[in-house]
Steps between C-alpha positions, in 0.01 A plus 500: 500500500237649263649542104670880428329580199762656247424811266692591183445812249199365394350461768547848607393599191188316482444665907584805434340550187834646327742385198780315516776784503345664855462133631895473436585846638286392838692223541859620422402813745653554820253463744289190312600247669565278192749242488695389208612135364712562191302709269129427678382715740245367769357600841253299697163619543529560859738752422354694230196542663670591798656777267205590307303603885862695590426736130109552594411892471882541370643539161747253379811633374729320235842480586571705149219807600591778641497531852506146562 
């Protein structure tokens, strides 16, 4: 079984070229599929790419936008 590379806010910000507030509101949105282990979010690569082709030619939406 090949390693699952894990990703945490920093990562996605680092990825996504975007401070650390956004990175949190990704990963506490609905449809990230984030998971959380006390207080530290995380989602493996496989999925965030996975999620990243699923927003291409879309806008992205924060949960707290209007018409989210």
């Amino acid at each position: 079984m090949d390693d699952v590379k894990i990703l945490r806010v920093n990562d996605l910000m680092q990825r996504m070229g975007i401070g650390r507030d956004r990175a949190y509101a990704i990963m506490r949105s609905k449809g990230f599929p984030a998971m959380k282990i006390g207080v530290t979010y995380f989602v493996t690569e496989t999925n965030f790419y996975r999620w990243l082709d699923d927003y291409a030619g879309k806008e992205f939406k924060f949960d707290n936008e209007k018409g989210a």
